[in-house]
N, C-alpha and C positions, 0 to 999 in steps of 0.2 A: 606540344598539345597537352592538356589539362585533361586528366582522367575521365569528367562527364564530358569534354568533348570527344575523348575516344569511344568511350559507351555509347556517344551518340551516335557518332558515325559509321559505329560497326553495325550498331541496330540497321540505321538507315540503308546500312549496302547489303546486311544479309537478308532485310525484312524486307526490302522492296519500298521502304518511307522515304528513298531519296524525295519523292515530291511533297511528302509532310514533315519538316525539320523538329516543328514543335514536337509532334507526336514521337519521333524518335527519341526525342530528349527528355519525354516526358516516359517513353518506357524505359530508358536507360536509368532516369532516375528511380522510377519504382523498381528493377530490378535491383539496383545496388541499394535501396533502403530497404527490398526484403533480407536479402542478405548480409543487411547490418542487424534487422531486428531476428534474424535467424541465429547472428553470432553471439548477441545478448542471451538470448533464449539459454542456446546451448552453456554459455559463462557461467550463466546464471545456476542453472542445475548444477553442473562444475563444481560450482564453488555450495552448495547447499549439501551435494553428497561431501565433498570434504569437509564440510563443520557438521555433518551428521558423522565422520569416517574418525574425523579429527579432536573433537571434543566433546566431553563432559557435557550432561543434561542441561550445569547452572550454570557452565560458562559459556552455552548457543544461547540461554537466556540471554545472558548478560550485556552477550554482542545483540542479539535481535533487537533487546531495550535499548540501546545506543541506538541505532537507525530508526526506534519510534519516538526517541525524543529529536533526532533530528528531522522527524516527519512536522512535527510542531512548528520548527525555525521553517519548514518550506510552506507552510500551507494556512496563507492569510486566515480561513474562514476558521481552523483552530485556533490559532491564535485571539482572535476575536472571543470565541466562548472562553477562554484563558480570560480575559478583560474585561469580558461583560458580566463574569461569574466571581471579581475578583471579590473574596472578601467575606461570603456567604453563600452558603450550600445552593437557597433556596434561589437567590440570582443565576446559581451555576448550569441546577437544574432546567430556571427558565431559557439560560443560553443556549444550553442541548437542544430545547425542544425544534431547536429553529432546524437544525438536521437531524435529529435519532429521534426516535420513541424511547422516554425516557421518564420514570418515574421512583417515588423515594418509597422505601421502607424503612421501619423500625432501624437506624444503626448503617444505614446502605444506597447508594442510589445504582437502580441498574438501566443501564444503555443497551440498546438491542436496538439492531438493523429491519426492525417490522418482525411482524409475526414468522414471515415466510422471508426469504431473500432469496432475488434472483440469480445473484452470481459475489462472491469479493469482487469488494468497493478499491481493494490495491490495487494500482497500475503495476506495481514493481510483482507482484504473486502471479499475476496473468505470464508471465512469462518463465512460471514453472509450476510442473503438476502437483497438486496436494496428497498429501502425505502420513499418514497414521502421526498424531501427536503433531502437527504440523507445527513449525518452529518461528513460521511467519505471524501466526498471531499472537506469539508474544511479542511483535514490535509491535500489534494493535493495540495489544493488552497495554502494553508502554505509553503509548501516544497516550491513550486516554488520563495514565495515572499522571503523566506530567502535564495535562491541561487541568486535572483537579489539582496538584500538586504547586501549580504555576499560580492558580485562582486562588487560592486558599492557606498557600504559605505556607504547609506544614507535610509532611509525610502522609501518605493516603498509600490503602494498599488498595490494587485491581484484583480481581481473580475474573478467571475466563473461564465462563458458563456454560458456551457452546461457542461453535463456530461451525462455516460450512465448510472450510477449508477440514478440520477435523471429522467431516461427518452429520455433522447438525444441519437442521434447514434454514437455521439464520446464525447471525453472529451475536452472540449477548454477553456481556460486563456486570460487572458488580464492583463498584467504590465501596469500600469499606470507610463511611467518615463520623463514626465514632457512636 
């Protein structure tokens, strides 16, 4: 017998669903996917108090930066403003506009999540609490520098404005592109 059909079956005989199989199978499976996304959770902390326990300020950058540029290779609709911004600022600008509020200054373009934000836009942060100096928006801070960095071919630097994860009521960027 295969693990979800044991789940199911024990549901079914303690819970009294011998006459509904589906439903047994269906709380068998939400029980073991809560306690897969409970063991994520907890990993996940785990592992962010050890590279808070574990390392240097520039080297939790450095790893957060690696997982925001790997957020680029997972997520079509970055990649796209990479391509539709390839080349010049002011195409890049208009690629943003299609998801951020996004506008240029003298020397700068800044990206912000709306005036106000209701909650991080990460899936992977939802599944640990925010943090003084919080460490996950530098993979945001990343993401963004490698979709202007990808567009534009040359070194761009980010800095991070606010965030809500830190404190702030929304999340805002600043490109530095010259």
């Amino acid at each position: 017998m295969d693990r979800k059909s044991f789940f199911a079956s024990a549901a079914a005989g303690c819970c009294g669903l011998a006459l509904f199989p589906e439903a047994a199978q269906g709380q068998a499976a939400a029980s073991a996917e809560d306690r897969e996304k409970q063991f994520v959770k907890n990993w996940m902390e785990d592992l962010f108090d050890s590279l808070d326990r574990e390392l240097d300020a520039e080297t939790k950058v450095r790893v957060m930066a690696g997982c925001g540029r790997g957020c680029l290779r997972r997520f079509s609709f970055k990649q796209e403003i990479a391509k539709l911004g390839s080349g010049s600022v002011e195409k890049l600008v208009d690629a943003y506009r299609k998801n951020f509020e996004v506008w240029r200054e003298e020397g700068a373009v800044h990206i912000r999540y709306g005036a106000v934000s209701k909650g991080c836009y990460c899936p992977a942060a939802r599944y640990h609490p925010a943090r003084a100096n919080d460490m996950h928006c530098d993979c945001t801070r990343a993401t963004h520098q490698t979709i202007f960095e990808t567009a534009l071919g040359a070194p761009v630097k980010v800095e991070i404005l606010e965030t809500l994860r830190r404190g702030g009521k929304t999340c805002h960027f600043v490109a530095r592109v010259g």
